[in-house]
C-alpha positions as a printed Julia matrix, in Angstrom:
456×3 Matrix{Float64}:
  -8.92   -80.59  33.52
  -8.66   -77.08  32.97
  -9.44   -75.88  29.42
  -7.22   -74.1   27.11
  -5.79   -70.94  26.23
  -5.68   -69.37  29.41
  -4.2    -66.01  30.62
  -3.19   -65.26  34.13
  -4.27   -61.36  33.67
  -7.22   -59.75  32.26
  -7.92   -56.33  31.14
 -11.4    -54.49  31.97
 -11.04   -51.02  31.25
 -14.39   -48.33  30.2
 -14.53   -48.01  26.48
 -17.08   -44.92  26.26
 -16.84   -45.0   22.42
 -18.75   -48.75  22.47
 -21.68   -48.82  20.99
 -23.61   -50.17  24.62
 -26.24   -52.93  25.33
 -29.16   -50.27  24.98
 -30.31   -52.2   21.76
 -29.89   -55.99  22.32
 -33.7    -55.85  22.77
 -34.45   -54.54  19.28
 -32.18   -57.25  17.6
 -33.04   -60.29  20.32
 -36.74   -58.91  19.17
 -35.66   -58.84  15.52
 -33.97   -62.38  15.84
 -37.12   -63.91  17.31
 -39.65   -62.43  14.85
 -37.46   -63.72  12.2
 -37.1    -67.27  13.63
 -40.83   -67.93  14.2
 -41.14   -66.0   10.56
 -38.81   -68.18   8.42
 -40.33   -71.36  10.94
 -44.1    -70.56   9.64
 -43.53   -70.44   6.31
 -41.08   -73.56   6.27
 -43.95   -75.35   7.7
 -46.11   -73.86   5.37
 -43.91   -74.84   2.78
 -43.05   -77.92   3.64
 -46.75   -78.84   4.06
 -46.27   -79.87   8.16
 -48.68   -76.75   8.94
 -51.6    -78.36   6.86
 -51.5    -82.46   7.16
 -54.51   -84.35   5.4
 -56.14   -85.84   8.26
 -58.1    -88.73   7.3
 -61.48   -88.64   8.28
 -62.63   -90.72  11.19
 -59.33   -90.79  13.0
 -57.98   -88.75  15.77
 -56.13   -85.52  15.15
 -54.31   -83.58  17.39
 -55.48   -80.36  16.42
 -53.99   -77.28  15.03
 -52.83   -76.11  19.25
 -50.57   -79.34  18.84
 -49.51   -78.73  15.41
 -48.16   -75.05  16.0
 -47.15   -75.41  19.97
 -44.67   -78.32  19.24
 -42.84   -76.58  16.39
 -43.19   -73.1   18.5
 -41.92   -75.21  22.0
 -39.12   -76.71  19.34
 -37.72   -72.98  18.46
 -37.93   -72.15  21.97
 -36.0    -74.68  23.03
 -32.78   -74.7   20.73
 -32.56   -71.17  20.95
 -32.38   -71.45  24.63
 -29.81   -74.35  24.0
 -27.73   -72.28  21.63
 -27.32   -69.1   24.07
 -26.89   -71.41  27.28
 -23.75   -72.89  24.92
 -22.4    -69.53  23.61
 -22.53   -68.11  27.16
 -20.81   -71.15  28.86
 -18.16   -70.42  25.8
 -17.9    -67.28  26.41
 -17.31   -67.72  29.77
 -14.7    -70.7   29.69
 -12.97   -70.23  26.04
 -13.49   -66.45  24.82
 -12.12   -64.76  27.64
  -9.09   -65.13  29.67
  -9.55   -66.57  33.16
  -7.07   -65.56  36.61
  -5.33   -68.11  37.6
  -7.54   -70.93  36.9
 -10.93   -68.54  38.32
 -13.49   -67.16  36.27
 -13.15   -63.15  36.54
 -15.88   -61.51  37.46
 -17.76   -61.15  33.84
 -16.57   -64.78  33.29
 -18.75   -65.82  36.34
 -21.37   -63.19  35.31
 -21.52   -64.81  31.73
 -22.01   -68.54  33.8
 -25.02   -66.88  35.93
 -26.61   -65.53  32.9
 -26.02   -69.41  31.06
 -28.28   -70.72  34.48
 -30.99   -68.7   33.45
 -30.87   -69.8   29.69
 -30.29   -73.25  30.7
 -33.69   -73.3   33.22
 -35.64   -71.91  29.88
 -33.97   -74.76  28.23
 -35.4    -77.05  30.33
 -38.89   -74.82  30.84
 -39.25   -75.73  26.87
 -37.89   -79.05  26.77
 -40.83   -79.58  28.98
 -43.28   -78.24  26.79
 -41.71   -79.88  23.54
 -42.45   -83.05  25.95
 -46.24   -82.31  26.23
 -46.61   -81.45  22.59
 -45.27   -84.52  21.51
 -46.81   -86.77  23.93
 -50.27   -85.68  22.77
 -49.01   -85.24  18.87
 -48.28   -89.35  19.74
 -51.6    -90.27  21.45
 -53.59   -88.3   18.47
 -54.77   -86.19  21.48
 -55.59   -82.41  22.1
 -54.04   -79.97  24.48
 -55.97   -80.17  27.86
 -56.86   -84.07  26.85
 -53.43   -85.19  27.4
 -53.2    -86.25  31.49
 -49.81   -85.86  33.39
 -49.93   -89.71  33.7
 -49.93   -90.15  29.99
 -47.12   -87.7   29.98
 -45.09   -89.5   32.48
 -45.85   -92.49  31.03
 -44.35   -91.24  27.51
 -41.31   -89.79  28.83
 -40.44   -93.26  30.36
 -41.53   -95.97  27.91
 -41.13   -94.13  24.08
 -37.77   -92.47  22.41
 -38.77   -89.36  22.19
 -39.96   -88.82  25.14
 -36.69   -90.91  27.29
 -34.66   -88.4   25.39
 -36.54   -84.98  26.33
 -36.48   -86.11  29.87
 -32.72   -86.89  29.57
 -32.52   -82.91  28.03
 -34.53   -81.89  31.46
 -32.6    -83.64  33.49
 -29.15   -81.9   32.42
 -30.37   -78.58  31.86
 -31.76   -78.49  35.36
 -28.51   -79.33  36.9
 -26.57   -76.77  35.04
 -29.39   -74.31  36.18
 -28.5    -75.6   39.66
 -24.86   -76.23  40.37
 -23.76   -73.29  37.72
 -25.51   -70.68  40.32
 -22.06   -71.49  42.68
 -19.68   -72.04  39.91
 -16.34   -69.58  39.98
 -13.72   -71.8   38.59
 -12.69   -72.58  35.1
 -12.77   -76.61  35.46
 -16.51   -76.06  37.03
 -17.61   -74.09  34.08
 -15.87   -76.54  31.63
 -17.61   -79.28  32.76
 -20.99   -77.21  32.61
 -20.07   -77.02  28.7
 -19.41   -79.98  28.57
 -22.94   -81.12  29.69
 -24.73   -78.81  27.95
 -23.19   -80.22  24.67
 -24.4    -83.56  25.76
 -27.56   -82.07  26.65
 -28.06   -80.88  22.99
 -27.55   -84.13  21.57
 -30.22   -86.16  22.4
 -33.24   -85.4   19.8
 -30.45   -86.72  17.65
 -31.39   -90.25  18.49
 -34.64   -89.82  17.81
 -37.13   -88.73  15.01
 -35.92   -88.66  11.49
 -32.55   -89.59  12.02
 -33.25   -92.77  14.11
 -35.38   -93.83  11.73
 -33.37   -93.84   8.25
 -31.72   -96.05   6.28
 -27.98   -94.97   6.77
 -28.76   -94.66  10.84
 -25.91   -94.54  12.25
 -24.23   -91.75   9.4
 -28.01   -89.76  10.25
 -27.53   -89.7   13.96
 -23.83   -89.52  14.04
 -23.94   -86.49  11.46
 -27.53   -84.54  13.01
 -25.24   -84.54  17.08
 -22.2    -83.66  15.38
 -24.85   -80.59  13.14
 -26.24   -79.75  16.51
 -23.42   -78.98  18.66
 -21.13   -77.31  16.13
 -24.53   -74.93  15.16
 -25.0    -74.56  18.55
 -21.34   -73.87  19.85
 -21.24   -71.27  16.41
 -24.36   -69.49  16.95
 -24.33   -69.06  20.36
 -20.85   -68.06  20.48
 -21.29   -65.4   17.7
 -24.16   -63.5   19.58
 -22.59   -63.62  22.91
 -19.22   -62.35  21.75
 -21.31   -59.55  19.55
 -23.56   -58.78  22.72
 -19.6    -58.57  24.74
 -18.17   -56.25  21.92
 -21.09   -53.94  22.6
 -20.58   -53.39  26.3
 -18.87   -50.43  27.62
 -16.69   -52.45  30.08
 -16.2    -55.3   28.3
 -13.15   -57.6   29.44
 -10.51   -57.95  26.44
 -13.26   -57.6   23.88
 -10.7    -58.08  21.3
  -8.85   -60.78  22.55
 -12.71   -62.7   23.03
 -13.05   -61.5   19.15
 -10.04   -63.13  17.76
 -10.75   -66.37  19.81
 -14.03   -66.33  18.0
 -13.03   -65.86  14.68
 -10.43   -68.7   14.95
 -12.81   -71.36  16.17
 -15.65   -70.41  13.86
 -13.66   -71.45  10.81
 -13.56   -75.15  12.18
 -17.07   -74.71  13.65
 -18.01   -73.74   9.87
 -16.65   -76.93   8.43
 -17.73   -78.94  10.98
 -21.42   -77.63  10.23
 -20.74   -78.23   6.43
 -19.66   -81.88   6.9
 -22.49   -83.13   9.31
 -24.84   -80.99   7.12
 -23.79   -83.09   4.07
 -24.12   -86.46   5.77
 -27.26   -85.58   7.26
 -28.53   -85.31   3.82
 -26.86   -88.0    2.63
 -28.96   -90.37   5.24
 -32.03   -89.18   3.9
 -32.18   -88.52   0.58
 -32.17   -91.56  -2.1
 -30.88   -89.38  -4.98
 -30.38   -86.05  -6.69
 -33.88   -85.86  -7.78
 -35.19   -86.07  -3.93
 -33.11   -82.74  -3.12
 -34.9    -80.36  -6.06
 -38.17   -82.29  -6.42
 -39.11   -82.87  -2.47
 -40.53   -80.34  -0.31
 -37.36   -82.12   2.15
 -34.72   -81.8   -0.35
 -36.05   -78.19  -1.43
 -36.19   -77.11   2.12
 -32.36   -78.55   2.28
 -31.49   -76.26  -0.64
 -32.88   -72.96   1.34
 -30.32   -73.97   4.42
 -27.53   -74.6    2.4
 -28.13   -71.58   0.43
 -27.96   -69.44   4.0
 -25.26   -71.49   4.51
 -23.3    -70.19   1.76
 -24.22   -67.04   2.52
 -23.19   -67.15   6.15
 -19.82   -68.11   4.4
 -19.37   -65.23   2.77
 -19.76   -63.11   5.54
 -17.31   -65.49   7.6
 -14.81   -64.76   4.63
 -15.3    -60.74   4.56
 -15.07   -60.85   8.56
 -11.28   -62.64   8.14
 -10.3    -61.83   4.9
 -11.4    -58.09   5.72
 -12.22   -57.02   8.92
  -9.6    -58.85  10.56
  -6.96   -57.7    8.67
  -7.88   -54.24   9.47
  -8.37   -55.22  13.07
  -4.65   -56.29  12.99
  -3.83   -52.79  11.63
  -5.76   -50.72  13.88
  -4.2    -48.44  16.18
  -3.44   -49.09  19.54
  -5.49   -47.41  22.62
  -8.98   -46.42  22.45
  -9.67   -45.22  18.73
  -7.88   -48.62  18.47
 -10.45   -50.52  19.91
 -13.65   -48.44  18.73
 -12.17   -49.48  15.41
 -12.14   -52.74  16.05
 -15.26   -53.08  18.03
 -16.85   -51.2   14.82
 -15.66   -53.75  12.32
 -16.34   -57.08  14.19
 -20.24   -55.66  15.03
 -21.72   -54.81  11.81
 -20.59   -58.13  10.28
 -22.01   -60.18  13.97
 -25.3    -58.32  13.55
 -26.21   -59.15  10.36
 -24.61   -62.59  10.51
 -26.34   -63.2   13.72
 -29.98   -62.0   12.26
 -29.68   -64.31   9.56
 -28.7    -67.34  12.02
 -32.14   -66.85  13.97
 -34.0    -67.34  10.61
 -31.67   -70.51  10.55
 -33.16   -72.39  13.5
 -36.52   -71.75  11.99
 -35.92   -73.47   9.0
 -34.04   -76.4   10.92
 -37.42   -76.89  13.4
 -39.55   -76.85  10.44
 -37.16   -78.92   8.29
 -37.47   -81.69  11.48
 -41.07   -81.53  11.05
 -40.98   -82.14   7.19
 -41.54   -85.6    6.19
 -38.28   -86.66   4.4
 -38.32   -88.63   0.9
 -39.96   -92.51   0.87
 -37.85   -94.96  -1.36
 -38.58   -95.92  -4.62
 -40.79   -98.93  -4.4
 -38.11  -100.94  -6.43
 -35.14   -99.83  -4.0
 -37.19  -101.17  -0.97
 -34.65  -103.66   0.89
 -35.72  -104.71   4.3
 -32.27  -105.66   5.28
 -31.02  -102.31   4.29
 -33.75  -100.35   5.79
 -32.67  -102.49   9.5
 -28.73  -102.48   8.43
 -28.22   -99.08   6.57
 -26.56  -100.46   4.19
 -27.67  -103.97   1.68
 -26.22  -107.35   2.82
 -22.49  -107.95   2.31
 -21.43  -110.82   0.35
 -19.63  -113.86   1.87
 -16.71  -112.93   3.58
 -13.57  -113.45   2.27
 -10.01  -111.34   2.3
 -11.24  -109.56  -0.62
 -14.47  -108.51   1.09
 -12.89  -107.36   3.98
 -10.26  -105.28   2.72
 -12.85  -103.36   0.34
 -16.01  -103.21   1.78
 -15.58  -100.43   4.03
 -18.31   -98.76   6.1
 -17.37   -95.33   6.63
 -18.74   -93.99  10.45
 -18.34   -90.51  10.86
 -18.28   -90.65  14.35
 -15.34   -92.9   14.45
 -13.65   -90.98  11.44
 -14.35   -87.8   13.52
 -13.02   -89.79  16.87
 -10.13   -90.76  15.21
  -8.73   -87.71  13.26
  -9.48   -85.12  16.35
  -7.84   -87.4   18.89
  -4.72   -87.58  16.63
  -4.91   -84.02  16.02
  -4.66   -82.92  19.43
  -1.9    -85.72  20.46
   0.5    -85.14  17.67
  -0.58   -81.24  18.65
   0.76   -81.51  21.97
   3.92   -83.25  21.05
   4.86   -80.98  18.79
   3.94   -78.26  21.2
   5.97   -80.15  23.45
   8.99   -80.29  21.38
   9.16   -77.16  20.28
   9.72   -75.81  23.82
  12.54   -78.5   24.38
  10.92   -81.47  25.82
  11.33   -84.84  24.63
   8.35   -87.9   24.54
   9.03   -91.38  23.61
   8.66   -92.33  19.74
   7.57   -95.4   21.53
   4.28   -93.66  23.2
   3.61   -92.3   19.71
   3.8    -95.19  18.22
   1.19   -96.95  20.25
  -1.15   -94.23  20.25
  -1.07   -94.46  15.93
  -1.55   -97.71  16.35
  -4.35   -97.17  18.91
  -6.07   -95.47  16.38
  -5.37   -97.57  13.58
  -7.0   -100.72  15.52
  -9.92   -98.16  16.19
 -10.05   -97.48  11.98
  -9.94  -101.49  11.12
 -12.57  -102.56  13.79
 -15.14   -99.68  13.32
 -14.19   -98.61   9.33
 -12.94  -101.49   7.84
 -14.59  -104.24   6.08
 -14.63  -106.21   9.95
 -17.7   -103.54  10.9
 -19.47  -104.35   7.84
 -19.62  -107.96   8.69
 -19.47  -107.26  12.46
 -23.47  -106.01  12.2
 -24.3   -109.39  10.2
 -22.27  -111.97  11.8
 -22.37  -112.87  15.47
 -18.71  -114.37  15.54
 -17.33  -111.0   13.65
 -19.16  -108.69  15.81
 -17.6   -111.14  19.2
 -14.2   -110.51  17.26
């Protein structure tokens, strides 16, 4: 399947007036002082840095407590550039034909190299937290422990899965040159960013599956919006940049959606965590939570200058080369600052993960709940069923993209003459419909207490 939005031509022409590459490696610098900065102090903050450690019992050790946060950082930023490359590569700019052009395939080469740090940290993330479990210090922790942890707990199962993907895309993207093969190496690294979502915090709370349904959902969108802002800034900047403004405009009209898809898994994320309004201003968790959706509201406004004002003038620009400076200009000093304030974003998340969230109030305890996610339905009758909903976001998600894109393409279709059967459309509505009363409806609320409903 070859993905979207493809051109059969590309344009790579010398733009002398572009600013150049020469100083990536002040801001990639700047980025990664500010990431480990705003990480310190959230741990700081958040009290992770400086646990009580009861006397008598094992500890870790400060190497542990700093190297797994540190490996953490490390690792999502190399997850987030493998993922903006790979975009870059298959969605941003036009391919030949169903080929990668040549800075197409140079983009996938560079997303190797990311992806083999990836897995480099993922590795390291693996060793921290295998002796953070065994209450161990670095150089106590044996490779045989290590293995043994990667096979047998969560955390560990799910770090190898991360090293296992990201060292195939290392691999088999050194000899990719098509569109399809670079696809599918997206493709995988999205599912390679996923795991740690089925772990830690979000495995364990109350509302599981809206926590781990809404943290994958946070990671990829971040991920896919990050990584796809600095690599089309770092394109902009080069002097023979491929349709720099055609990879700009691509940008800007997937970061809207990328921007609301963070916003609505950032919200349920929350939501899975926090018991009530008090936890969010009177936790070191919900206070933390404040400071990202503050940045996150601030990233918003820039998104809204960028297409309320830049891209309007980029529409308006000239054509030819003062054309392009211009637009070049415009796009950059927004990306740069945007992209700055992003790195300080994955600090905070890293040392948000490490922040123990809110207990329940000792009169809200329900063991049920706590197992369920939700307190034990009444009998079932019509009534129940019809009202007792369990909203999944994954299936809500599932559902409204997959009817998005069908009734998409056959309006797509009909609009350049061709006909498809009401019939087909029909059954696909109804497709999802079924999908909405088995996994939405009252029948999944009773499906996770009774055997014969969940057999139904």
């Amino acid at each position: 399947m070859a993905p979207p939005a493809q051109n059969d031509t590309s344009t790579q022409v010398d733009h002398p007036d572009a600013p150049g590459t020469g100083r990536v490696p002040l801001f990639a610098g700047a980025a990664v002082v500010l990431s480990l900065a705003s990480l310190a102090l959230t741990l700081v903050l958040g009290g992770a840095a400086f646990p009580e450690v009861i006397p008598g019992l094992p500890d870790s050790g400060e190497a542990v407590r700093w190297g797994y946060p540190i490996a953490k950082v490390v690792m999502d930023g190399s997850a987030l550039m493998a993922v903006g490359l790979l975009l870059m590569a298959v969605v941003f700019l036009p391919s030949e034909r169903g080929r990668l052009t040549p800075q197409a395939v140079g983009y996938v080469r560079a997303a190797t190299w990311t992806a083999l740090a990836w897995a480099v940290a993922a590795v390291f993330t693996l060793y921290f937290q295998a002796a953070e479990f065994l209450a161990a210090t670095v150089g106590q922790v044996s490779v045989d422990e290590v293995t043994a942890y990667a096979g047998s707990v969560g955390g560990g199962i799910a770090l190898m899965f991360v090293v296992l993907l990201t060292t195939g895309i290392a691999l088999f993207g050194r000899t990719v040159v098509s569109a399809t093969g670079a696809f599918w190496l997206l493709v995988f690294a999205g599912i390679a960013t996923t795991p740690p979502a089925l772990t830690g915090h979000s495995a364990s709370a109350g509302a599981h599956e809206l926590a781990v349904t809404g943290l994958a959902l946070h990671i990829i969108t971040v991920c896919a919006w990050v990584g796809g802002l600095i690599t089309v800034a770092y394109h902009a900047m080069r002097r023979d940049a491929q349709d720099p403004v055609v990879a700009v405009n691509r940008f800007s009209r997937t970061a809207l959606w990328l921007y609301i898809g963070v916003a609505i898994s950032g919200v349920a994320s929350a939501l899975a965590r926090l018991y009530s309004l008090e936890d969010l201003f009177l936790t070191e968790y919900g206070l933390i939570i404040v400071v990202k959706a503050a940045i996150f509201a601030v990233l918003g406004v820039f998104g809204y200058m960028h297409r309320t004002s830049a891209l309007k003038r980029i529409e308006g620009a000239p054509s030819g080369a003062e054309g392009e400076t211009l637009r070049r200009g415009l796009f950059l000093r927004l990306a740069t600052v945007e992209a700055l304030i992003m790195a300080s974003v994955v600090g905070v998340s890293v040392g948000l993960g490490r922040t123990a969230p809110p207990d329940p109030p000792d009169d809200e305890v329900d063991q049920a709940a706590a197992i369920l996610g939700f307190p034990v339905p009444p009998p079932m009758d019509l009534h129940n069923i019809l009202t007792l909903w369990r909203p999944d976001l994954f299936f809500i998600m599932l559902v409204v993209v997959a009817g998005g894109l069908y009734l998409g393409g056959v309006m797509r279709l009909r609009k350049r003459g061709d006909t498809w059967p009401a019939v087909r459309i029909i059954a696909f509505v109804a497709g999802l419909l079924t999908i909405v009363a088995v996994q939405i409806s009252g029948f999944a609320t009773y499906a996770m207490v009774l055997f014969s409903q969940h057999m139904i």
